[in-house]
BAMAR-366150 format. One record per residue (C-alpha): residue in three letters; x, y, z. Coordinates in steps of 0.25 Angstrom, whole numbers, plus 2048, in hexadecimal, padded with zeros to 3 digits. Example, Ala and Ser with C-alpha at 12.3 -4.5 7.8 and 13.67 -1.06 7.14 Angstrom:
BEGIN
ALA8317EE81FSER8377FC81D
END
This chain:
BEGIN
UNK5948EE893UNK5938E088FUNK5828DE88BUNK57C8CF88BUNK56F8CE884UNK5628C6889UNK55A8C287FUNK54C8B987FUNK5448B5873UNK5348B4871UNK5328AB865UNK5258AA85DUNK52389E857UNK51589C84FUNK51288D851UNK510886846UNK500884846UNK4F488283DUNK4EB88B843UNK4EE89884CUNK4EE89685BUNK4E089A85EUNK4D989A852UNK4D888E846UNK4E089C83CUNK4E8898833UNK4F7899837UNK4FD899829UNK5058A3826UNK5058AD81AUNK4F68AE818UNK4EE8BD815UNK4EE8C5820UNK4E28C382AUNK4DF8B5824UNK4E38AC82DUNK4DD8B383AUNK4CE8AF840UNK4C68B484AUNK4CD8AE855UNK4DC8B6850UNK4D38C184DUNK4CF8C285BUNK4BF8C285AUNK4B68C3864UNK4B08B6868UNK4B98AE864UNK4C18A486BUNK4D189E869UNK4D389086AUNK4E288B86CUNK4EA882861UNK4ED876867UNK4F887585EUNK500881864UNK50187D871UNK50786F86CUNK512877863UNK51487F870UNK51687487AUNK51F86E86EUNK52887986FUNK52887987EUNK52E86B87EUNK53986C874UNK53E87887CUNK53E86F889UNK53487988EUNK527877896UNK51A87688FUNK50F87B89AUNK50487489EUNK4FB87F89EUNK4FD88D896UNK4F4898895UNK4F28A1887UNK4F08B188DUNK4EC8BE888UNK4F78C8882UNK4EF8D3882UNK4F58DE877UNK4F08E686DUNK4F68E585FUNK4EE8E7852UNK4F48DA84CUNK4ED8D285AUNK4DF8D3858UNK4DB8CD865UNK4E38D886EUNK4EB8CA874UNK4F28C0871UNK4F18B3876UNK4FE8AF87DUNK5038A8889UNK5088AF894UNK50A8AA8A2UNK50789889EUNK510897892UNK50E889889UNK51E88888CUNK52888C895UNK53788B89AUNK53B88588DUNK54C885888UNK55488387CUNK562882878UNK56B88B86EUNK57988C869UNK57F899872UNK58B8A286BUNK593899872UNK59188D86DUNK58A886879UNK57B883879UNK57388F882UNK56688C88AUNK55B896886UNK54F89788FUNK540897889UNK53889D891UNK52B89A88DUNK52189687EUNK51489B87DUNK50A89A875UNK5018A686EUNK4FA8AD863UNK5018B6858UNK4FC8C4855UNK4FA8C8848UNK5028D0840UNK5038DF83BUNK5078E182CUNK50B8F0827UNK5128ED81AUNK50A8F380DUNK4FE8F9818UNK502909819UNK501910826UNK4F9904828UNK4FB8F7831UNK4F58E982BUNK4F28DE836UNK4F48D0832UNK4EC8C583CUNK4F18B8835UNK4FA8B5840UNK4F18B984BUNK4F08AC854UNK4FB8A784DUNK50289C859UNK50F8A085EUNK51789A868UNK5208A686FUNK52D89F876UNK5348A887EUNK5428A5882UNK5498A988FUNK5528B488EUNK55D8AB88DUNK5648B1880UNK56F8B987EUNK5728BE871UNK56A8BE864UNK5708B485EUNK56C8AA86BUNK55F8B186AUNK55E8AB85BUNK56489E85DUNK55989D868UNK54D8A085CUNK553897853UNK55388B85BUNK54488E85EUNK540891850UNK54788184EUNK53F87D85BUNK531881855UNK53587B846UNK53A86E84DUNK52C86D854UNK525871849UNK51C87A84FUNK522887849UNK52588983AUNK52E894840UNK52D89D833UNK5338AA836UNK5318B082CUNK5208AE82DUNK5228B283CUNK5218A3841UNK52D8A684AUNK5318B2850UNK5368B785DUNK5388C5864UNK5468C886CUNK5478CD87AUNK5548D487CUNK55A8DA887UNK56A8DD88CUNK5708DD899UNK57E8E089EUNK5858D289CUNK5868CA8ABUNK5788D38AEUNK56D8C88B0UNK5618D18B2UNK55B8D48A4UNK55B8E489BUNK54F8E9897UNK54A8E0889UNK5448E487CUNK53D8DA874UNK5408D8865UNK5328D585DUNK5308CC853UNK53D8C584EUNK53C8BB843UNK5488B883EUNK5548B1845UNK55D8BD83EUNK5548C7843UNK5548C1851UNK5638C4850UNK5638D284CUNK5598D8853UNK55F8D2862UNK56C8D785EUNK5688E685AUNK55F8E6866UNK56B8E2870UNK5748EB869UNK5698F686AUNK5668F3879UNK5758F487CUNK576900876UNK56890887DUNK57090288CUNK57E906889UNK578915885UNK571916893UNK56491288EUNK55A907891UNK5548FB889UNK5468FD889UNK53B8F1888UNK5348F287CUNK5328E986FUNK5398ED864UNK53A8E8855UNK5458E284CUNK5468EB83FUNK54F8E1837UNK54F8EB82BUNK5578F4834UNK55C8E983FUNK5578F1849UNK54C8EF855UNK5438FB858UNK5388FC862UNK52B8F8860UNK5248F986FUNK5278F787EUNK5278EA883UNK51C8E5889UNK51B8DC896UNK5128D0897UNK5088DA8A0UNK5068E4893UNK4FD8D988DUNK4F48D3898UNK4F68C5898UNK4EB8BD89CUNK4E68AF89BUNK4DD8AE88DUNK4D08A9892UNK4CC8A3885UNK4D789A885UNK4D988F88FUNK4E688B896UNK4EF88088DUNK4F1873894UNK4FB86988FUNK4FE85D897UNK50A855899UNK50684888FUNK503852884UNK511858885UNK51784B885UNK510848879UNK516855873UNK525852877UNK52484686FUNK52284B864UNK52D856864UNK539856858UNK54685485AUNK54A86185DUNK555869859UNK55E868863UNK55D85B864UNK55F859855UNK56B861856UNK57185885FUNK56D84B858UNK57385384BUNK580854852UNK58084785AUNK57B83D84FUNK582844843UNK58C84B849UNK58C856840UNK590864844UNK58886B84FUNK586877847UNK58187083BUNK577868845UNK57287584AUNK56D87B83BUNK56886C838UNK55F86D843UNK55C87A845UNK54F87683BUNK54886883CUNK54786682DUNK55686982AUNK558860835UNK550853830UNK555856824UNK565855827UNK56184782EUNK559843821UNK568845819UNK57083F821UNK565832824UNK564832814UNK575836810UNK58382C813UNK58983B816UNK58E83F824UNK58484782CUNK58D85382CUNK58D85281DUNK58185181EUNK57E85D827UNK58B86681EUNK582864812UNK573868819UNK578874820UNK580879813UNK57C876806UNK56C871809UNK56A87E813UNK57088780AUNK5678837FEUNK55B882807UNK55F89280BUNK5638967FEUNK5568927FAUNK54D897804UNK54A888806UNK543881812UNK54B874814UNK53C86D80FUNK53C875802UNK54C86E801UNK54C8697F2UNK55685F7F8UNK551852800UNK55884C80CUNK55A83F803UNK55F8487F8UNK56984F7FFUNK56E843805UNK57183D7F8UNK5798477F6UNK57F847803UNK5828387FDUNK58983D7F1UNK5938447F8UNK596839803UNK59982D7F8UNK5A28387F1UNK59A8387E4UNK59B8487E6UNK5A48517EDUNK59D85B7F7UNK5A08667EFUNK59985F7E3UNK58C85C7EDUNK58A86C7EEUNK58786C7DFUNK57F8607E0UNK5768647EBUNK5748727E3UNK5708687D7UNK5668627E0UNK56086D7E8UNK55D8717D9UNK5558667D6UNK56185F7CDUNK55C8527D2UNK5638487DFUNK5728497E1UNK57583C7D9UNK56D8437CDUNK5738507CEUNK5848487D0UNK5808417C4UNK57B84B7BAUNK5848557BDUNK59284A7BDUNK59584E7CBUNK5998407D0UNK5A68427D8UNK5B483E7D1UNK5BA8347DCUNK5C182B7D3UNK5D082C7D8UNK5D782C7CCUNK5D18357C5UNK5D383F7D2UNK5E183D7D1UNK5E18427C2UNK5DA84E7C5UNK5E38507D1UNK5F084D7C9UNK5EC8577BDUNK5E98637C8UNK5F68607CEUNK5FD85F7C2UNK5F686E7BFUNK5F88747CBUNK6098727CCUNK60B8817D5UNK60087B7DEUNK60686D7E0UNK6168717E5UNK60D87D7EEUNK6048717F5UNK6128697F5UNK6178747FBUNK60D873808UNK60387D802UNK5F9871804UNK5ED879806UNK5EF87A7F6UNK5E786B7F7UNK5DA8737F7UNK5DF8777E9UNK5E186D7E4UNK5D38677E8UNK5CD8727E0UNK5D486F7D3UNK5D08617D4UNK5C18657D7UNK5C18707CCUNK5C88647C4UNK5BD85B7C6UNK5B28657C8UNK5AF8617D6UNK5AD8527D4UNK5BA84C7D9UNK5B98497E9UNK5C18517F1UNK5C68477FBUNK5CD83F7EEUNK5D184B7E7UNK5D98507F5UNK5DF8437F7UNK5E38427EAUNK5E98507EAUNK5F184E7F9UNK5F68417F1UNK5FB8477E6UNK6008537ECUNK60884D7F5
END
Protein backbone atom coordinates (compact mmCIF):
# COMPACT_ATOMS: atom_id res chain seq x y z
CA UNK A 1 0.00 0.00 0.00
CA UNK A 2 1.18 3.25 -0.83
CA UNK A 3 1.27 5.46 2.73
CA UNK A 4 1.08 9.57 2.49
CA UNK A 5 2.10 11.34 5.60
CA UNK A 6 0.45 14.48 7.32
CA UNK A 7 2.46 16.43 9.23
CA UNK A 8 1.65 19.83 11.36
CA UNK A 9 4.18 21.87 13.40
CA UNK A 10 4.02 23.65 16.80
CA UNK A 11 6.79 26.04 16.87
CA UNK A 12 7.98 27.83 20.20
CA UNK A 13 9.59 30.70 19.72
CA UNK A 14 10.95 32.83 22.87
CA UNK A 15 10.41 36.56 21.86
CA UNK A 16 12.99 38.52 22.21
CA UNK A 17 12.16 40.75 25.54
CA UNK A 18 13.81 42.40 28.52
CA UNK A 19 11.67 41.18 30.96
CA UNK A 20 9.46 38.00 31.25
CA UNK A 21 5.97 38.12 30.33
CA UNK A 22 4.34 38.83 33.57
CA UNK A 23 6.97 39.76 35.83
CA UNK A 24 9.88 42.48 35.37
CA UNK A 25 12.54 38.77 35.61
CA UNK A 26 15.36 38.94 33.92
CA UNK A 27 15.20 36.97 30.42
CA UNK A 28 18.78 36.47 30.04
CA UNK A 29 19.99 33.37 29.43
CA UNK A 30 22.75 31.34 31.14
CA UNK A 31 22.27 32.65 34.68
CA UNK A 32 22.59 30.31 38.05
CA UNK A 33 19.76 28.31 38.30
CA UNK A 34 16.74 29.93 40.34
CA UNK A 35 18.09 33.45 39.87
CA UNK A 36 16.10 34.92 37.57
CA UNK A 37 12.80 33.80 38.77
CA UNK A 38 10.53 36.26 41.44
CA UNK A 39 7.58 35.91 43.23
CA UNK A 40 5.18 36.27 40.31
CA UNK A 41 7.25 33.03 38.22
CA UNK A 42 7.27 31.40 41.47
CA UNK A 43 3.61 31.50 41.65
CA UNK A 44 2.97 33.09 45.31
CA UNK A 45 0.27 33.79 46.81
CA UNK A 46 -0.96 37.37 46.66
CA UNK A 47 0.60 38.17 43.92
CA UNK A 48 -0.53 39.51 40.92
CA UNK A 49 0.76 39.22 36.62
CA UNK A 50 0.76 42.14 34.64
CA UNK A 51 1.07 41.85 30.81
CA UNK A 52 4.49 43.16 28.77
CA UNK A 53 3.16 45.24 26.44
CA UNK A 54 6.05 44.47 24.31
CA UNK A 55 4.88 40.92 23.66
CA UNK A 56 1.71 41.66 22.23
CA UNK A 57 3.46 44.15 19.57
CA UNK A 58 6.29 41.36 18.65
CA UNK A 59 3.09 39.07 18.26
CA UNK A 60 0.93 41.31 16.31
CA UNK A 61 4.38 41.74 14.24
CA UNK A 62 4.37 38.41 13.23
CA UNK A 63 0.88 38.22 12.59
CA UNK A 64 1.35 40.77 9.82
CA UNK A 65 4.37 39.40 8.02
CA UNK A 66 2.35 36.03 7.82
CA UNK A 67 -0.68 37.94 6.04
CA UNK A 68 -2.44 36.63 9.16
CA UNK A 69 -5.18 38.43 11.16
CA UNK A 70 -4.12 40.17 14.34
CA UNK A 71 -7.31 39.83 16.74
CA UNK A 72 -8.85 42.70 18.16
CA UNK A 73 -9.57 41.05 21.40
CA UNK A 74 -7.52 37.93 22.85
CA UNK A 75 -7.85 36.39 25.98
CA UNK A 76 -4.82 34.60 28.25
CA UNK A 77 -6.63 31.31 29.93
CA UNK A 78 -5.58 28.74 32.58
CA UNK A 79 -3.67 25.56 31.52
CA UNK A 80 -4.21 23.69 34.51
CA UNK A 81 -1.50 20.86 34.82
CA UNK A 82 0.55 19.54 37.33
CA UNK A 83 4.33 19.48 36.66
CA UNK A 84 7.21 19.90 39.24
CA UNK A 85 8.96 22.22 36.93
CA UNK A 86 5.43 24.69 36.98
CA UNK A 87 5.03 25.89 40.18
CA UNK A 88 1.82 27.62 39.80
CA UNK A 89 -0.13 24.19 38.74
CA UNK A 90 -1.11 26.38 35.20
CA UNK A 91 0.22 27.87 32.69
CA UNK A 92 -0.94 31.09 31.27
CA UNK A 93 -1.95 30.25 27.55
CA UNK A 94 -4.34 31.30 25.11
CA UNK A 95 -6.93 29.14 24.13
CA UNK A 96 -10.09 29.92 22.51
CA UNK A 97 -9.09 34.13 21.39
CA UNK A 98 -5.73 33.75 20.00
CA UNK A 99 -3.63 37.24 19.42
CA UNK A 100 -3.39 35.75 15.56
CA UNK A 101 -5.08 33.65 13.29
CA UNK A 102 -5.55 32.11 9.69
CA UNK A 103 -2.05 33.24 8.75
CA UNK A 104 0.00 31.52 5.36
CA UNK A 105 3.46 31.18 4.12
CA UNK A 106 5.20 29.94 1.02
CA UNK A 107 7.95 27.15 0.64
CA UNK A 108 10.03 25.59 -2.16
CA UNK A 109 8.11 22.00 -2.51
CA UNK A 110 10.17 18.72 -3.99
CA UNK A 111 8.98 19.77 -6.92
CA UNK A 112 10.35 22.67 -7.44
CA UNK A 113 7.02 24.83 -7.28
CA UNK A 114 6.31 27.12 -4.27
CA UNK A 115 3.46 25.24 -1.95
CA UNK A 116 0.91 27.21 0.18
CA UNK A 117 1.22 26.12 3.96
CA UNK A 118 -1.64 27.13 6.31
CA UNK A 119 -1.05 28.72 9.79
CA UNK A 120 -3.30 28.14 11.84
CA UNK A 121 -3.16 30.18 14.68
CA UNK A 122 -0.05 32.29 17.24
CA UNK A 123 -0.45 32.74 20.67
CA UNK A 124 1.05 34.05 23.17
CA UNK A 125 2.02 32.20 26.74
CA UNK A 126 4.26 31.70 29.56
CA UNK A 127 7.25 29.03 29.55
CA UNK A 128 7.54 26.37 32.29
CA UNK A 129 10.53 25.85 33.93
CA UNK A 130 12.92 23.32 33.58
CA UNK A 131 14.05 19.85 35.02
CA UNK A 132 17.71 19.06 35.16
CA UNK A 133 19.04 15.49 36.15
CA UNK A 134 22.58 15.43 34.94
CA UNK A 135 25.29 15.30 38.18
CA UNK A 136 22.01 14.97 40.88
CA UNK A 137 21.72 10.82 41.50
CA UNK A 138 18.47 9.41 41.89
CA UNK A 139 17.60 12.77 42.30
CA UNK A 140 15.72 15.39 40.06
CA UNK A 141 17.07 19.15 40.08
CA UNK A 142 14.38 22.07 39.05
CA UNK A 143 15.60 25.03 37.28
CA UNK A 144 12.89 28.29 37.35
CA UNK A 145 14.86 30.62 35.10
CA UNK A 146 12.69 30.24 32.22
CA UNK A 147 9.44 30.20 34.18
CA UNK A 148 7.45 32.99 32.50
CA UNK A 149 9.83 33.22 30.05
CA UNK A 150 7.36 34.70 26.70
CA UNK A 151 6.73 32.34 23.96
CA UNK A 152 4.94 32.77 20.99
CA UNK A 153 3.45 29.08 19.83
CA UNK A 154 2.68 29.14 15.83
CA UNK A 155 0.80 26.19 14.86
CA UNK A 156 0.61 25.38 11.40
CA UNK A 157 -2.18 23.57 9.47
CA UNK A 158 -1.58 20.22 8.80
CA UNK A 159 -0.66 20.90 5.32
CA UNK A 160 2.81 19.10 5.11
CA UNK A 161 3.93 16.12 3.69
CA UNK A 162 7.11 14.98 4.27
CA UNK A 163 9.97 15.96 6.67
CA UNK A 164 11.79 17.64 4.60
CA UNK A 165 8.49 20.10 3.90
CA UNK A 166 8.05 19.83 7.48
CA UNK A 167 11.76 21.62 7.79
CA UNK A 168 11.59 23.87 5.07
CA UNK A 169 8.43 25.14 6.70
CA UNK A 170 10.67 25.85 10.32
CA UNK A 171 13.25 27.43 8.43
CA UNK A 172 11.37 29.97 6.86
CA UNK A 173 9.78 30.73 10.35
CA UNK A 174 12.98 30.80 12.19
CA UNK A 175 13.92 33.58 9.23
CA UNK A 176 10.56 35.24 9.80
CA UNK A 177 11.14 35.99 13.69
CA UNK A 178 15.03 36.89 12.84
CA UNK A 179 13.89 39.43 9.97
CA UNK A 180 11.38 41.09 12.66
CA UNK A 181 13.68 40.87 15.25
CA UNK A 182 11.47 39.71 17.90
CA UNK A 183 13.19 36.31 18.29
CA UNK A 184 17.02 35.63 18.60
CA UNK A 185 16.03 32.13 17.37
CA UNK A 186 19.03 30.27 19.24
CA UNK A 187 18.32 26.81 19.10
CA UNK A 188 20.72 25.80 20.89
CA UNK A 189 19.60 28.10 24.15
CA UNK A 190 15.79 26.66 23.46
CA UNK A 191 14.82 30.06 21.86
CA UNK A 192 13.22 28.03 18.97
CA UNK A 193 11.93 24.75 19.06
CA UNK A 194 8.91 23.12 17.93
CA UNK A 195 7.01 19.48 18.42
CA UNK A 196 5.73 17.48 15.31
CA UNK A 197 2.35 15.95 14.89
CA UNK A 198 2.65 12.90 12.59
CA UNK A 199 0.10 10.65 11.29
CA UNK A 200 -0.19 8.45 7.96
CA UNK A 201 -3.20 7.49 5.86
CA UNK A 202 -3.45 5.36 2.74
CA UNK A 203 -2.65 7.84 -0.14
CA UNK A 204 -6.02 9.39 -1.95
CA UNK A 205 -7.67 8.70 1.96
CA UNK A 206 -8.63 12.40 2.99
CA UNK A 207 -9.88 11.48 6.61
CA UNK A 208 -6.68 11.54 8.92
CA UNK A 209 -4.80 8.30 11.10
CA UNK A 210 -4.48 8.34 14.63
CA UNK A 211 -1.34 11.19 15.35
CA UNK A 212 1.63 11.02 17.73
CA UNK A 213 3.29 14.16 18.87
CA UNK A 214 6.94 14.41 18.76
CA UNK A 215 8.18 16.80 21.93
CA UNK A 216 10.84 19.21 21.91
CA UNK A 217 12.80 19.22 18.54
CA UNK A 218 15.55 21.78 18.30
CA UNK A 219 17.43 21.22 15.58
CA UNK A 220 16.47 21.50 11.84
CA UNK A 221 18.42 17.86 11.52
CA UNK A 222 16.58 16.64 14.38
CA UNK A 223 13.16 17.77 12.92
CA UNK A 224 14.24 15.58 9.84
CA UNK A 225 15.11 12.43 11.76
CA UNK A 226 12.86 12.05 14.05
CA UNK A 227 9.63 12.71 11.45
CA UNK A 228 11.23 9.98 9.27
CA UNK A 229 11.79 7.25 11.96
CA UNK A 230 8.39 8.03 13.17
CA UNK A 231 6.51 7.37 9.60
CA UNK A 232 8.65 4.59 9.14
CA UNK A 233 7.68 3.27 12.67
CA UNK A 234 3.91 4.07 12.20
CA UNK A 235 3.94 2.06 8.71
CA UNK A 236 5.41 -0.63 10.19
CA UNK A 237 2.73 -0.92 13.55
CA UNK A 238 -0.26 -0.63 10.44
CA UNK A 239 1.11 -3.02 8.00
CA UNK A 240 1.64 -5.61 11.09
CA UNK A 241 -2.20 -5.43 12.02
CA UNK A 242 -1.66 -3.13 14.68
CA UNK A 243 -2.87 0.50 15.72
CA UNK A 244 -0.91 3.98 16.05
CA UNK A 245 -1.72 5.00 19.41
CA UNK A 246 -2.11 8.77 20.56
CA UNK A 247 0.47 9.61 22.87
CA UNK A 248 3.59 12.03 22.93
CA UNK A 249 6.79 10.53 22.43
CA UNK A 250 10.35 11.81 22.57
CA UNK A 251 13.33 11.86 19.95
CA UNK A 252 16.50 10.03 21.39
CA UNK A 253 19.04 11.26 18.77
CA UNK A 254 21.81 9.35 20.37
CA UNK A 255 19.85 6.31 19.25
CA UNK A 256 17.66 8.14 16.22
CA UNK A 257 14.78 6.78 17.79
CA UNK A 258 11.42 8.21 19.21
CA UNK A 259 10.10 6.50 22.43
CA UNK A 260 6.89 7.30 24.41
CA UNK A 261 6.83 9.53 26.87
CA UNK A 262 2.79 9.88 27.67
CA UNK A 263 -0.64 9.71 26.23
CA UNK A 264 -1.67 12.62 24.38
CA UNK A 265 -3.87 14.74 26.05
CA UNK A 266 -6.85 16.77 24.60
CA UNK A 267 -7.59 20.45 25.37
CA UNK A 268 -10.46 19.15 28.01
CA UNK A 269 -7.50 17.18 30.22
CA UNK A 270 -6.25 20.71 31.32
CA UNK A 271 -9.35 22.86 32.07
CA UNK A 272 -9.16 25.89 30.33
CA UNK A 273 -10.67 28.84 31.62
CA UNK A 274 -10.50 32.55 31.22
CA UNK A 275 -7.62 33.95 33.85
CA UNK A 276 -9.48 36.44 35.86
CA UNK A 277 -6.42 38.19 36.79
CA UNK A 278 -5.60 39.11 33.44
CA UNK A 279 -7.86 41.37 31.30
CA UNK A 280 -8.77 40.86 27.67
CA UNK A 281 -6.00 42.54 25.12
CA UNK A 282 -7.37 45.19 22.89
CA UNK A 283 -5.73 46.30 19.86
CA UNK A 284 -7.36 48.55 17.49
CA UNK A 285 -7.03 49.04 13.80
CA UNK A 286 -4.56 52.51 14.02
CA UNK A 287 -2.19 50.84 16.37
CA UNK A 288 -1.78 47.86 13.81
CA UNK A 289 -1.42 50.19 11.04
CA UNK A 290 1.21 51.80 12.80
CA UNK A 291 2.96 48.35 13.20
CA UNK A 292 2.79 47.44 9.55
CA UNK A 293 4.82 50.29 8.88
CA UNK A 294 7.36 49.49 10.33
CA UNK A 295 7.66 45.86 9.21
CA UNK A 296 11.45 44.66 7.20
CA UNK A 297 11.47 43.74 4.09
CA UNK A 298 10.82 40.37 4.32
CA UNK A 299 12.31 37.40 2.99
CA UNK A 300 10.32 36.70 0.28
CA UNK A 301 10.33 39.72 -1.02
CA UNK A 302 14.14 40.20 -0.75
CA UNK A 303 14.43 37.05 -2.70
CA UNK A 304 12.67 38.31 -5.49
CA UNK A 305 14.31 41.74 -5.53
CA UNK A 306 17.61 39.58 -5.25
CA UNK A 307 16.67 37.71 -8.40
CA UNK A 308 14.87 40.48 -10.26
CA UNK A 309 17.34 43.62 -9.64
CA UNK A 310 20.48 41.42 -9.79
CA UNK A 311 19.70 38.74 -11.51
CA UNK A 312 21.64 36.25 -9.78
CA UNK A 313 20.77 32.69 -9.39
CA UNK A 314 17.56 31.84 -7.45
CA UNK A 315 19.32 29.24 -5.45
CA UNK A 316 21.93 31.58 -4.45
CA UNK A 317 19.12 34.21 -3.61
CA UNK A 318 17.51 31.80 -1.43
CA UNK A 319 20.83 31.23 1.13
CA UNK A 320 21.50 35.22 0.81
CA UNK A 321 18.36 35.87 2.23
CA UNK A 322 17.56 33.12 4.23
CA UNK A 323 19.19 35.44 7.23
CA UNK A 324 18.84 39.41 7.15
CA UNK A 325 22.27 40.26 8.11
CA UNK A 326 23.83 37.88 5.22
CA UNK A 327 21.34 39.62 3.14
CA UNK A 328 22.44 43.41 3.90
CA UNK A 329 25.67 42.35 3.71
CA UNK A 330 25.65 41.09 0.00
CA UNK A 331 23.90 44.45 -0.89
CA UNK A 332 26.77 46.34 1.01
CA UNK A 333 29.45 44.36 -1.51
CA UNK A 334 27.87 44.85 -4.39
CA UNK A 335 26.89 48.93 -3.64
CA UNK A 336 30.60 49.08 -2.60
CA UNK A 337 32.46 46.60 -5.69
CA UNK A 338 32.74 47.34 -9.99
CA UNK A 339 32.15 43.26 -9.82
CA UNK A 340 28.88 41.64 -11.14
CA UNK A 341 26.18 40.77 -8.70
CA UNK A 342 26.61 37.18 -9.33
CA UNK A 343 30.25 37.35 -8.69
CA UNK A 344 29.44 38.91 -6.19
CA UNK A 345 26.95 36.47 -4.57
CA UNK A 346 29.64 33.27 -6.13
CA UNK A 347 32.23 34.73 -3.57
CA UNK A 348 29.64 35.34 -0.50
CA UNK A 349 28.10 31.99 -0.47
CA UNK A 350 31.52 30.21 -1.14
CA UNK A 351 34.60 31.51 0.03
CA UNK A 352 33.02 34.30 2.94
CA UNK A 353 30.36 31.46 4.37
CA UNK A 354 32.72 28.85 4.35
CA UNK A 355 35.33 30.74 6.57
CA UNK A 356 32.45 32.07 8.59
CA UNK A 357 31.39 28.02 9.25
CA UNK A 358 34.90 26.91 9.65
CA UNK A 359 35.14 29.23 12.13
CA UNK A 360 32.08 29.05 14.09
CA UNK A 361 31.66 32.73 13.13
CA UNK A 362 28.35 34.74 13.25
CA UNK A 363 28.50 36.95 9.95
CA UNK A 364 28.98 40.21 12.73
CA UNK A 365 32.11 38.60 14.32
CA UNK A 366 33.27 38.43 10.20
CA UNK A 367 37.09 39.62 10.45
CA UNK A 368 36.34 40.73 6.80
CA UNK A 369 34.12 44.16 6.14
CA UNK A 370 31.74 44.67 3.23
CA UNK A 371 34.08 47.52 1.90
CA UNK A 372 36.93 45.00 2.42
CA UNK A 373 35.63 42.35 0.51
CA UNK A 374 34.59 44.58 -2.04
CA UNK A 375 38.11 45.79 -2.71
CA UNK A 376 38.94 42.50 -3.28
CA UNK A 377 36.05 41.72 -5.36
CA UNK A 378 37.68 44.96 -7.21
CA UNK A 379 41.06 43.27 -7.73
CA UNK A 380 39.78 40.41 -9.40
CA UNK A 381 37.52 42.56 -11.89
CA UNK A 382 40.40 45.06 -13.31
CA UNK A 383 42.47 41.65 -13.73
CA UNK A 384 45.21 42.64 -11.17
CA UNK A 385 44.61 39.09 -9.83
CA UNK A 386 43.31 35.98 -11.14
CA UNK A 387 40.39 34.20 -9.02
CA UNK A 388 42.18 31.59 -8.15
CA UNK A 389 44.84 33.99 -6.76
CA UNK A 390 41.80 35.93 -4.72
CA UNK A 391 41.30 32.61 -2.78
CA UNK A 392 44.77 32.95 -1.28
CA UNK A 393 44.17 36.63 -0.95
CA UNK A 394 40.98 36.46 0.95
CA UNK A 395 42.63 33.80 3.39
CA UNK A 396 45.65 36.45 3.85
CA UNK A 397 42.95 38.71 4.96
CA UNK A 398 40.58 36.81 6.95
CA UNK A 399 43.99 36.30 8.84
CA UNK A 400 44.26 39.74 9.64
CA UNK A 401 47.30 40.34 6.74
CA UNK A 402 46.09 43.58 6.08
CA UNK A 403 43.36 44.88 2.91
CA UNK A 404 43.65 43.18 -0.49
CA UNK A 405 45.91 45.88 -1.99
CA UNK A 406 48.24 45.32 1.04
CA UNK A 407 48.15 41.81 1.02
CA UNK A 408 48.63 41.64 -3.64
CA UNK A 409 51.44 43.91 -2.97
CA UNK A 410 53.69 42.11 -0.14
CA UNK A 411 53.14 38.90 -1.31
CA UNK A 412 54.00 40.07 -5.46
CA UNK A 413 50.65 38.58 -6.34
CA UNK A 414 49.84 41.22 -9.02
CA UNK A 415 48.69 39.28 -12.19
CA UNK A 416 51.08 38.80 -15.25
CA UNK A 417 48.91 40.44 -18.23
CA UNK A 418 51.69 41.72 -20.22
CA UNK A 419 51.20 39.84 -23.60
CA UNK A 420 54.39 39.23 -24.57
CA UNK A 421 55.76 37.90 -21.87
CA UNK A 422 52.61 35.41 -22.08
CA UNK A 423 53.57 34.36 -25.20
CA UNK A 424 57.19 33.46 -24.05
CA UNK A 425 55.98 31.44 -21.31
CA UNK A 426 53.47 29.86 -23.79
CA UNK A 427 56.18 29.25 -26.42
CA UNK A 428 58.65 27.66 -23.90
CA UNK A 429 55.77 24.92 -22.54
CA UNK A 430 55.00 24.27 -26.03
CA UNK A 431 58.34 23.78 -27.09
CA UNK A 432 58.56 21.39 -23.68
CA UNK A 433 55.61 19.40 -24.26
CA UNK A 434 56.46 18.21 -28.29
CA UNK A 435 54.06 14.49 -27.69
CA UNK A 436 51.31 16.87 -26.29
CA UNK A 437 51.30 19.29 -29.07
CA UNK A 438 50.99 16.69 -32.39
CA UNK A 439 48.16 14.80 -29.83
CA UNK A 440 46.17 18.31 -29.31
CA UNK A 441 46.84 18.75 -33.33
CA UNK A 442 45.53 15.51 -33.59
CA UNK A 443 41.97 16.71 -32.20
CA UNK A 444 42.65 15.69 -28.67
CA UNK A 445 41.73 19.44 -27.80
CA UNK A 446 40.55 18.86 -24.49
CA UNK A 447 44.64 18.64 -23.82
CA UNK A 448 44.02 22.79 -23.72
CA UNK A 449 43.43 22.46 -20.07
CA UNK A 450 47.04 21.08 -19.82
CA UNK A 451 48.45 23.21 -21.29
CA UNK A 452 46.68 26.01 -19.05
CA UNK A 453 48.15 24.26 -15.95
CA UNK A 454 51.85 24.41 -17.25
CA UNK A 455 51.55 27.97 -18.02
CA UNK A 456 49.96 28.57 -14.43
CA UNK A 457 52.56 26.35 -12.61
CA UNK A 458 54.99 28.40 -14.87
CA UNK A 459 53.98 31.48 -13.66
CA UNK A 460 52.73 30.46 -10.28
CA UNK A 461 49.22 31.37 -10.79
CA UNK A 462 49.71 34.97 -11.67
CA UNK A 463 49.32 34.96 -15.58
CA UNK A 464 45.48 35.60 -16.54
CA UNK A 465 43.75 32.81 -17.87
CA UNK A 466 41.89 34.33 -20.48
CA UNK A 467 45.51 35.60 -22.31
CA UNK A 468 47.28 32.61 -21.50
CA UNK A 469 44.04 30.41 -23.45
CA UNK A 470 44.10 32.74 -26.20
CA UNK A 471 47.59 32.64 -26.60
CA UNK A 472 47.65 28.87 -26.32
CA UNK A 473 44.58 28.31 -29.26
CA UNK A 474 46.83 30.84 -31.34
CA UNK A 475 49.71 28.99 -31.13
CA UNK A 476 48.40 25.80 -31.14
CA UNK A 477 46.65 26.17 -34.13
Amino acid sequence: MSWEVVIGLEIHTQLATQSKIFSGASTAYGAEPNTQACLVDLGYPGVLPVLNEDVVRMAAMFGLAVNASVAPRSVFARKNYFYPDLPKGYQISQYELPIVEHGELFITAADGNEKRIGITRAHLEEDAGKSTHEGLGSFSGIDLNRAGTPLLEIVSEPDLRSAKEAVAYMRKIHSIVRYLGISDGNMQEGSFRCDANVSMRPRGQQEFGTRTELKNLNSFRFVEKAINFEIERQIDVIEDGGEVVQETRLYDANKDETRPMRSKEEANDYRYFPDPDLLPVEIDAAYVEALRETLPELPDAKRHRFIDDYGIRADDADILTASRALGDFYEEVVAATAGEPQGVANFVVGDFMGALNKAGLGIEESPVSAAALAGLLDRIKDQTISGKIAKEVFEAMWSGEGSADEIIAAKGLKQITDSSAIEAIVDKVIEANPGQVAEYKAGKEKLIGYFVGQVMKETGGKANPGQVNQVLKQKLS
